[in-house]
N, C-alpha and C positions, 0 to 999 in steps of 0.2 A: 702724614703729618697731622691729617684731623684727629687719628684715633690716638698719637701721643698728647696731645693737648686735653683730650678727654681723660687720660690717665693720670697726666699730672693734673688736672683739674683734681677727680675726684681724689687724688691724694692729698693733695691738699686742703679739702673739706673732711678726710678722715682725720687729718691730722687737726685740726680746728678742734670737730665733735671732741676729740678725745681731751685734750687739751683743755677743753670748758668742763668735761666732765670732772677731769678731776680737782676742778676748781673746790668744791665742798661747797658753795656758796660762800665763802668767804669773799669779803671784800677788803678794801684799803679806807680804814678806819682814821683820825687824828684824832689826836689829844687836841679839846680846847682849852681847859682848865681843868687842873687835879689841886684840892685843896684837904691837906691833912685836917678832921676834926677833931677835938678835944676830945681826951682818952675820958671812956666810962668807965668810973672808980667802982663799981656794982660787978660789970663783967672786965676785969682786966683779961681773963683767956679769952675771948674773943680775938685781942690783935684789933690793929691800928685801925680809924675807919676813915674815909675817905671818900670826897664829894668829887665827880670825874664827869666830864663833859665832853661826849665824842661828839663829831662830826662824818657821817656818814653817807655819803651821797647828796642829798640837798634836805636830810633830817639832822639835826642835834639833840641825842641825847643825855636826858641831865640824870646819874644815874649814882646807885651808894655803893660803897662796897667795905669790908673788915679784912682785913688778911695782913701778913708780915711785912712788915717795911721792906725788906729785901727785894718785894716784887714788885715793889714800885719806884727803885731805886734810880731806873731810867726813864721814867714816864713823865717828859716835861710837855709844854706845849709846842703842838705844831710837829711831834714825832707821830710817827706812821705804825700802826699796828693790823694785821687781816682780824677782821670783826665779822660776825652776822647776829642778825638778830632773831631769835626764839622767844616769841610770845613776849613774855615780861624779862626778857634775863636777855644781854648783850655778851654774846661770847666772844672774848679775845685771848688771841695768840702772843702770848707774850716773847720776846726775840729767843728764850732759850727753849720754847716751843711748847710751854705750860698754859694750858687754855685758863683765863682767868673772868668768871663771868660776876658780870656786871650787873647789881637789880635795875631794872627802870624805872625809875620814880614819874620821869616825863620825856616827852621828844614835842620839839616842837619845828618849824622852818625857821630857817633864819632871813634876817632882812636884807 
């Protein structure tokens, strides 16, 4: 009986390891605010740009980004997206599984 308990033990922590590993670092990201800004008459090929406020663990980042309206068609507040964050740039997985990264302008705690 001990040496079954030891086996499911340890399968059970293989299954964990593996399970985190293939986590990527990604986490469970929200939308706090997405706010379309005013189109640049100068570069109209750029694509829409937009002011985007995640929440990521017990940081908020306040961050910019240009891209197609199509990608942000579901991005309202308080919707859940897998994010991590690399240096200055927020990488998210957008639901049809297009990484869409986010510059950092700032992260601050919230109150």
């Amino acid at each position: 009986m001990k040496r079954f308990m030891v086996a499911v033990t340890c399968c059970i922590t293989l299954a964990a390891v593996l399970a985190y590993a293939q986590g990527d670092g990604y986490q469970t990201a929200t939308v706090v605010s997405i706010e379309k800004l005013a189109a640049n008459a100068q570069h109209m090929d750029e694509g829409d740009h937009y002011k985007i406020s995640m929440r990521m663990g017990d940081m908020v980042y306040l961050c910019k980004v240009s891209g197609q309206a199509a990608t942000f068609m579901d991005w309202t507040s308080g919707k859940e997206f897998p994010a991590k964050e690399d240096g200055k740039v927020l990488h998210v997985k957008n639901k049809d599984g297009q990484i869409v990264d986010l510059n950092i302008n700032s992260k601050k705690k919230p109150k």
